[in-house]
Each structure stands twice: as structure tokens, then as C-alpha cells.
C-alpha positions in Angstrom: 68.2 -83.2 351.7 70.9 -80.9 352.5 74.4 -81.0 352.5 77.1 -79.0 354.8 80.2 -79.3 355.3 81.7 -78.3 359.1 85.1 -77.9 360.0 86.6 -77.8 363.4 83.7 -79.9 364.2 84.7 -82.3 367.0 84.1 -79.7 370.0 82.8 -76.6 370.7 80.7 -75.1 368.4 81.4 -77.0 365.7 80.2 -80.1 367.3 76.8 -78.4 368.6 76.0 -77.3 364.9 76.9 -80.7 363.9 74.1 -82.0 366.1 71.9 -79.1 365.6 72.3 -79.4 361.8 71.3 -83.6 362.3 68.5 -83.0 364.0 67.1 -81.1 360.5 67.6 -83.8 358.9 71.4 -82.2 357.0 73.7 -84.8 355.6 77.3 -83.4 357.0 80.9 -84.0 356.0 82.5 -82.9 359.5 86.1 -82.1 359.3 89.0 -81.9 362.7 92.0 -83.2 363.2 91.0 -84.8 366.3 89.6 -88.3 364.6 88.4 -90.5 368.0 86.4 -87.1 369.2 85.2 -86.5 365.7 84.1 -90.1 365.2 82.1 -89.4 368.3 80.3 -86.7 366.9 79.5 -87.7 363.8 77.8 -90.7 365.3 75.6 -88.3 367.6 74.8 -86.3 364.4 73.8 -89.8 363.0 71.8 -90.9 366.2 70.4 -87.5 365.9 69.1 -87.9 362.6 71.1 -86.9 360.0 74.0 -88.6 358.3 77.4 -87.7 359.1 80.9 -88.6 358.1 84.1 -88.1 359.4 87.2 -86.8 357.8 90.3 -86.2 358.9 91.5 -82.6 358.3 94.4 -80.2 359.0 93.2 -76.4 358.1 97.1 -75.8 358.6 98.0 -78.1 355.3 96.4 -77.1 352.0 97.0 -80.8 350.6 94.8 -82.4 353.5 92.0 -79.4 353.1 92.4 -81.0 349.1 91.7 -84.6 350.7 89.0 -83.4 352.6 87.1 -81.8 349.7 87.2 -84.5 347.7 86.1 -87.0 350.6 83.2 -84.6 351.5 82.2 -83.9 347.6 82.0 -87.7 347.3 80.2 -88.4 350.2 77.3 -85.9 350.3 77.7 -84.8 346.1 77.0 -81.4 345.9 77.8 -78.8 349.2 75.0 -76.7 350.1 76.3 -75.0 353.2 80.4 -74.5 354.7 80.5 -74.0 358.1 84.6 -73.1 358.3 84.7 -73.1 362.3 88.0 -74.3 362.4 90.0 -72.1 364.9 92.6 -71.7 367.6 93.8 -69.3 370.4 97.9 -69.2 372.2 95.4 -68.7 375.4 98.3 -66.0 376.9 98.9 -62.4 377.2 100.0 -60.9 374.1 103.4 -60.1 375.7 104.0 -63.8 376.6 102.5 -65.2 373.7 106.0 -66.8 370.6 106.1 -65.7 367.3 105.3 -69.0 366.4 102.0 -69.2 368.5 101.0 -65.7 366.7 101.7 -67.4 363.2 100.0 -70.2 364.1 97.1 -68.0 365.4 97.3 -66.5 362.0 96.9 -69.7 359.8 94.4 -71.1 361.9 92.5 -68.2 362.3 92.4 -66.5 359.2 94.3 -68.1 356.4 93.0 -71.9 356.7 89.3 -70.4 356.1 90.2 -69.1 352.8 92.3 -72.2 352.2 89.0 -74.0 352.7 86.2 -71.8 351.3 88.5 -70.9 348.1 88.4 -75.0 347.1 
């Protein structure tokens, strides 16, 4: 069996390879923020045929990435595959967007996958 790791997996396209990966049989460690919605998905993944856990994570926080690794590596053992899907958009114009929504955009967007692939 394989093992993957997924963040950002409790929508979108994170959630579909979730599924898509359970259906090949993958054991997943699926990481979000969002734990009722994750929860969700990791039982489709399971219904689906794989096995799936859920873990809490916040890509923003390199001490909860830290908890996550650890969860995943002791779930599933060794990783085979990171999906880092984690990601977020201020959904404005440029113009009307804060600094604090481009900073935000920043860590989400670029920073946290580094925070996560470099563990």
C-alpha cells in the first residue's frame, strides 16, 4: 500500500484527490483546518476504499504543521506521496485587497508549502 499525505483536503481539490487517491487503494493522512468537513471526507475516502485519517492543521502555524507530521508519520509510517494543496485567495481586486489579506495570501500561498514539504 501507499501512503500520501493531503493538505487542504476538506474541499475542492483536495477533497476530490482524497477520494480519487481511496479508490486506489492509498492510505491518506488528510490535513485542513476545517475538522467537521474534513472528518467527512476522510470517511468518503474510507467508504471509498482506502484508509484515511483526519488531522487537524493550520499551514499558517509551523508548530501545528509539526503536530501534523508526526500524527501522519504515525499513522500511515513512511510518506510516499505530499499533496501540499493547502491554499487561499482575498477574492478582491488588487486595489481593494489589505495588506493583511496580501500577507496572508503570501503564507498560505507560498510559504506554508515549504513549511510543510521542508518537515
Amino acid at each position: 500500500m501507499r501512503n500520501a499525505v493531503i493538505t487542504g483536503a476538506s474541499s475542492g481539490i483536495g477533497k476530490a484527490l482524497a477520494i480519487e487517491l481511496a479508490t486506489r487503494g492509498w492510505n491518506l493522512a488528510l490535513g485542513a483546518r476545517r475538522m467537521e468537513r474534513l472528518e467527512q471526507v476522510a470517511r468518503a475516502a474510507r467508504e471509498a476504499g482506502g484508509s484515511a485519517v483526519a488531522i487537524r492543521l493550520d499551514v499558517t502555524d509551523t508548530a501545528s504543521i509539526d503536530a501534523f507530521w508526526r500524527q501522519a508519520e504515525a499513522s500511515l509510517g513512511e510518506i510516499d506521496a505530499l499533496i501540499s494543496n493547502a491554499g487561499r485567495s482575498a477574492l478582491a481586486p488588487l486595489v481593494e485587497c489589505s495588506d493583511e489579506d496580501l500577507k496572508a495570501d503570501v503564507v498560505v500561498n507560498l510559504l506554508s508549502h515549504l513549511w510543510v514539504a521542508k518537515r
